[in-house]
Each structure stands twice: as C-alpha cells, then as structure tokens.
C-alpha positions in Angstrom: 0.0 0.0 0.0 1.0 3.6 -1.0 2.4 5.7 2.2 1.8 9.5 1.5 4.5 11.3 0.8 6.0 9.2 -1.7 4.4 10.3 -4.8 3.3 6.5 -5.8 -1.1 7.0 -6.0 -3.1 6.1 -3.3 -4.5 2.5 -3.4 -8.3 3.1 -4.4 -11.3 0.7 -3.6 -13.8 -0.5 -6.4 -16.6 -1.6 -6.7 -16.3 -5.0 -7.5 -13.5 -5.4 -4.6 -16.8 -4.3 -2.3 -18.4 -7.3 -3.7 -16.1 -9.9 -3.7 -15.3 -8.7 -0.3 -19.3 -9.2 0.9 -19.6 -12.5 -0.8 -16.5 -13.7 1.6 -18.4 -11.7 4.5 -21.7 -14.2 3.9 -19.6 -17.0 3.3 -17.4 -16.9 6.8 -20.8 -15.3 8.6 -22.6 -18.6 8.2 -24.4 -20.4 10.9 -25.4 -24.0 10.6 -28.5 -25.0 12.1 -30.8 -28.8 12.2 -32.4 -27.8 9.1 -30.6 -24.9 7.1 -27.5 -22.9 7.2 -28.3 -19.3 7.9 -26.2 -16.8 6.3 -25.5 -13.0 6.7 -28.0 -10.4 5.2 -27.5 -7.3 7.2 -24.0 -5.9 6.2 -22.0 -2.1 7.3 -19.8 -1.7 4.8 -16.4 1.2 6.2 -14.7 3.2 3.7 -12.1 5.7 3.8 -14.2 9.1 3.7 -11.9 10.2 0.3 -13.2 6.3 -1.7 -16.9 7.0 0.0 -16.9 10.6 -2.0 -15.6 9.1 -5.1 -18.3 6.2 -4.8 -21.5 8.0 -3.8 -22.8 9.1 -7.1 -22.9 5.5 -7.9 -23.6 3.6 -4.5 -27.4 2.7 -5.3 -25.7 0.6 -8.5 -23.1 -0.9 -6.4 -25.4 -1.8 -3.7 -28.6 -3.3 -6.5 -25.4 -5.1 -8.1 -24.0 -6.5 -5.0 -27.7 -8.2 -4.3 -28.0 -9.8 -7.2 -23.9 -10.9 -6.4 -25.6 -12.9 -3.0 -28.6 -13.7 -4.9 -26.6 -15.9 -7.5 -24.3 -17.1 -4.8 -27.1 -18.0 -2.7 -28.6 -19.9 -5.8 -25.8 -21.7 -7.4 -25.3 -23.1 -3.6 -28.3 -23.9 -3.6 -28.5 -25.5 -7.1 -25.7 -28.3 -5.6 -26.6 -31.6 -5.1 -24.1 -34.5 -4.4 -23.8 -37.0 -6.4 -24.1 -39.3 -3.3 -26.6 -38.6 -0.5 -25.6 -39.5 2.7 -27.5 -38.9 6.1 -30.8 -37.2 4.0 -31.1 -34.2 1.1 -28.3 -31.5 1.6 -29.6 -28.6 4.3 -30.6 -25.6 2.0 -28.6 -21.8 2.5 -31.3 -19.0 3.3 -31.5 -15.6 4.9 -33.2 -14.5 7.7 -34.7 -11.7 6.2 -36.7 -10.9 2.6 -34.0 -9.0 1.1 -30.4 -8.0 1.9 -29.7 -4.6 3.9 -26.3 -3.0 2.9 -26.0 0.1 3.6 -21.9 1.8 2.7 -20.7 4.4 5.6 -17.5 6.7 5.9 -15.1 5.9 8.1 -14.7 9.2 10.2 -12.4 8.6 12.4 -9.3 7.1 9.6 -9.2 4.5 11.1 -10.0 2.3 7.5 -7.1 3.4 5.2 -7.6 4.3 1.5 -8.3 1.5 -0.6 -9.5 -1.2 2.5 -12.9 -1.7 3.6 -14.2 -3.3 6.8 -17.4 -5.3 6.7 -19.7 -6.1 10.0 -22.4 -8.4 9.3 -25.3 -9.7 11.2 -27.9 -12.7 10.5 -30.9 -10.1 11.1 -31.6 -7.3 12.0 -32.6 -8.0 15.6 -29.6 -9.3 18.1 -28.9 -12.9 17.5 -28.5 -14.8 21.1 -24.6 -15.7 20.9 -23.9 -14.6 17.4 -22.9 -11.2 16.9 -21.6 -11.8 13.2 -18.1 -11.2 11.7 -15.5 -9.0 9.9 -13.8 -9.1 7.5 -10.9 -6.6 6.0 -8.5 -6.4 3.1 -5.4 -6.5 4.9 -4.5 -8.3 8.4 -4.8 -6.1 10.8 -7.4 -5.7 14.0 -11.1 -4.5 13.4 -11.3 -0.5 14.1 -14.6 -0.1 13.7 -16.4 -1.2 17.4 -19.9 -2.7 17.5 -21.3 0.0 19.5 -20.6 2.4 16.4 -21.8 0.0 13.9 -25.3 0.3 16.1 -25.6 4.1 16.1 -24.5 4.0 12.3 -27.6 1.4 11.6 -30.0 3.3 13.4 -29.3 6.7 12.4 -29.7 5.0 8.3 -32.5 2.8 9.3 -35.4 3.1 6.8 -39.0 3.1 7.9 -40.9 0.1 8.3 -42.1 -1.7 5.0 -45.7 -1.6 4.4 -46.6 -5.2 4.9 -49.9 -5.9 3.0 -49.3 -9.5 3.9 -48.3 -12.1 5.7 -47.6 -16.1 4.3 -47.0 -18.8 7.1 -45.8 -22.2 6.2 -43.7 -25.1 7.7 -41.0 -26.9 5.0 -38.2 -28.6 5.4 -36.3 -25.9 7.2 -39.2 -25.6 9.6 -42.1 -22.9 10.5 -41.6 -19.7 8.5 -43.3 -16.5 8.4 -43.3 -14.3 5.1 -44.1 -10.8 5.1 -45.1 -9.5 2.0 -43.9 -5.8 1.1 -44.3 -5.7 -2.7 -47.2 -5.6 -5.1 -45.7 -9.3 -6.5 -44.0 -11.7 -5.6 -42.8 -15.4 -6.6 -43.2 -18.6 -4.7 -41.7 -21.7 -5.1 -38.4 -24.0 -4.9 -36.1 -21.3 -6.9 -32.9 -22.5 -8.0 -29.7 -21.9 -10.4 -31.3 -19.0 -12.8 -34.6 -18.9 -11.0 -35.0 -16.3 -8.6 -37.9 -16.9 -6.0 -38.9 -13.9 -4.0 -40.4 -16.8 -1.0 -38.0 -20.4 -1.5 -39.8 -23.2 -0.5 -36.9 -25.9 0.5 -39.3 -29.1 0.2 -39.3 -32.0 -2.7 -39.4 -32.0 -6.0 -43.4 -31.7 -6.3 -42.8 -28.5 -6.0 -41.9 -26.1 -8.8 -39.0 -23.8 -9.2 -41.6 -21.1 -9.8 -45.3 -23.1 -8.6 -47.3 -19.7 -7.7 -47.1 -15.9 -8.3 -49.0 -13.6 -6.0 -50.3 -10.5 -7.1 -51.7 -6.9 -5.4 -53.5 -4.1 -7.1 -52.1 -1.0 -5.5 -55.6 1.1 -6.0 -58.0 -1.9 -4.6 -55.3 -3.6 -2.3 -57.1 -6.8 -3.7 -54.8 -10.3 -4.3 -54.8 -12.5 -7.2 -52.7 -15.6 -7.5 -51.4 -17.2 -10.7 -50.5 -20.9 -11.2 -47.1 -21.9 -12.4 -46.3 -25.2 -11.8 -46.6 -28.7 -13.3 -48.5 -30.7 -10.3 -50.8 -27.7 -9.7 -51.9 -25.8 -7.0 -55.3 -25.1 -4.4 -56.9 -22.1 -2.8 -59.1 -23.3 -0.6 -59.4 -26.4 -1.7 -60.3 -25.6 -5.0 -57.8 -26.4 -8.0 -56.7 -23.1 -9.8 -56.1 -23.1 -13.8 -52.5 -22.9 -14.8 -51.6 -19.5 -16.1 -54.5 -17.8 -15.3 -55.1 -15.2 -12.7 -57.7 -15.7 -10.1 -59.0 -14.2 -6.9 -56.9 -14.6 -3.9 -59.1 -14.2 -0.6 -58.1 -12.3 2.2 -57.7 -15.3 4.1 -56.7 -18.4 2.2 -55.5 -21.6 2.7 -52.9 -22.5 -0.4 -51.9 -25.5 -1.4 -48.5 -26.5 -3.2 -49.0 -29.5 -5.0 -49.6 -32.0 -2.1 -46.1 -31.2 -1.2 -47.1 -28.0 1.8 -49.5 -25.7 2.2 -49.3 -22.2 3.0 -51.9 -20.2 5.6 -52.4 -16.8 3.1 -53.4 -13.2 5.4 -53.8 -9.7 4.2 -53.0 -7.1 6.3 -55.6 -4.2 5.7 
C-alpha cells in the first residue's frame, strides 16, 4: 500500500472489490443450524471518507449489483446436489430476512485506510442470542470499527418500516416460517440456479421452481394468484387453472401441490 509522501497514487477501492469482499463476508458469517444454514444479510460496509466521496454518485448501482452478487451465490449453492446422498437431502442456505440490507458508511475517524474496507455483518436485524456476526478486511490487521458504532451508524440510516400488505406462514423442510409480504408481487416456489424466487420453499421435487405468483393491485389492495407449476396448485381447496389469474381471498389456505400448504393473510 502507498504511504503518503512518496508520490506513488493512493490505493483506491472498487466496486467489484466491495463485492467480492461481501460475498467472503456471507460465506465466513454462516451459521449452521438442524435444518438450514443461515447466512448473513444485514451488512455495514467502512470506507475511507476520500473512496466513499468518489463512490456516492454511484452507491445505489453498487449496492442493486451487490444483491443480485448474494442472490446468485445463494442460488448456485443452492442449485448443488451430491452425487451421493448420505445422512438425508443437503440442508438448503437461506437468509433470515426478505431482502439484503447493505448500507456503505464513511469511516470518520481514519481508522479504515484508503483502498480497505471493513465489513460487520449480522444474521438479522434484531440481536442474534450468541452470534454477533463477523468481519472481515483487506489486509490483516485488528477491526477498528467497534460494535457500538456500527449500532448508532444502523439506526441513524434505518429506513421506515415496510408496508406489509401481507403475511404467508408455512412449515418446509427448514421448519415454520413466516413471510411478510412488502411488494405488489411476488414469486413462490423452490427457486434455484437461474430462477430467482422472492419466498423459497426448500421441500421435494413436487414443488416447482416457480409453482405460484402472487399479485396486489395498488388502487384496490385486492390479491390474485397465478398458477405456475406442473403438479398444480389449491386455494381453498379448489384447483386453480395454470396460467391464469384468479382471486386470492383475504384469508386463504394455499396448497402446493400436495407437497405443503401455505396459511395466506392480508393485512388491511
């Protein structure tokens, strides 16, 4: 690394060294549990104040690309199988949350040199029992940036709660789960290598990579659901039409195939 005062540039981030650098992050963050292995979403990312300035015009971009980085990680390791199962199906890699949180901050008190960055990462955003994350940093040298600081730094950037219009309990193979629902669509089913799923469903094969797609209208607030898959789908019992939008109720039992069914709740 440059010193000053020797007239060689000063080492400068980038944004695909943010990146790779978060992807580590998740990767070393992960916390093995009966049924899945939980990894990092909620990540501070330190700069030197001089590479934040350079960055900000374009820190929306890095932060969009550096979700749909974790999104294909999270995917293609989720896409593995072994050739030879032993001891059951492989546990599946999920997040605790809907979407990532990264959020970049300036380190004000140089203690992150030009050109490093220091990560601090959580599993949620509430305080995991035991678990307090990690960090990670280009070079090897001690953390500088305390927890306490991280906190203030969260909470001062803290967006407001997302509207939830609703909420989508379940139990899979990773256990109960409770999905809020904070966009006018999402997609539901098993997801996988090139298949993004808003809600992953880890349960067999019965299940499609896409099976459902929910749907609100913004001016009425009222649901429709879409079938997808190939071994069909239930709203209360009844069997929907593939490809074709129906009614969603504001309480509704959905079925997945006969693979798991999901207890469906607008919030009004």
């Amino acid at each position: 690394m440059a010193e000053s005062g020797t007239g060689q540039p000063r080492a400068r981030i980038s944004g695909q060294t943010i990146i790779d650098e978060l992807i580590r992050n998740m990767e070393a963050g992960r916390l093995e549990l009966a049924y899945c292995i939980l990894l990092p979403c909620v990540f501070s990312v330190y700069l030197h104040p001089d590479d934040l300035e350079r960055l900000r015009p374009v820190r929306d971009i890095i932060g969009e690309d550096a979700r749909r980085a974790l999104n294909a990680r999270l995917a293609e390791w989720n896409g593995k199988r072994p050739r030879f199962r032993r001891g059951g199906a492989p546990k599946p890699w999920r997040i605790a949350r809907s979407d990532w949180w990264i959020e970049l901050f300036a380190d004000s008190e140089n203690a992150v040199p030009p050109g490093d960055v220091e990560i601090h990462s959580e599993l949620n955003d509430a305080p995991q029992p035991g678990y307090r994350g990690v960090k990670t940093t280009l070079v090897a040298r001690e953390p500088s940036v305390t927890a306490a600081r991280v906190a203030r730094d969260r909470a001062a950037t803290r967006r407001p709660p997302e509207k939830v219009f609703a909420e989508i309990r379940y139990r899979d193979d990773s256990g109960p789960q409770t999905y809020r629902m904070t966009q006018d669509q999402i997609s539901i089913g098993r997801g996988g290598e090139n298949v993004w799923v808003d809600l992953p469903l880890y349960a067999s094969d019965e299940v499609s990579r896409e099976h459902v797609r929910i749907k609100r209208d913004s001016p009425s607030g009222a649901f429709v659901i879409v079938d997808h898959s190939r071994n069909g789908a239930r709203v209360n019992g009844r069997k929907l039409t593939r490809g074709k939008e129906e009614p969603l109720p504001d309480r509704a039992e959905i079925g997945i195939a006969d693979a798991l069914k999901l207890t469906f709740e607008a919030k009004r």
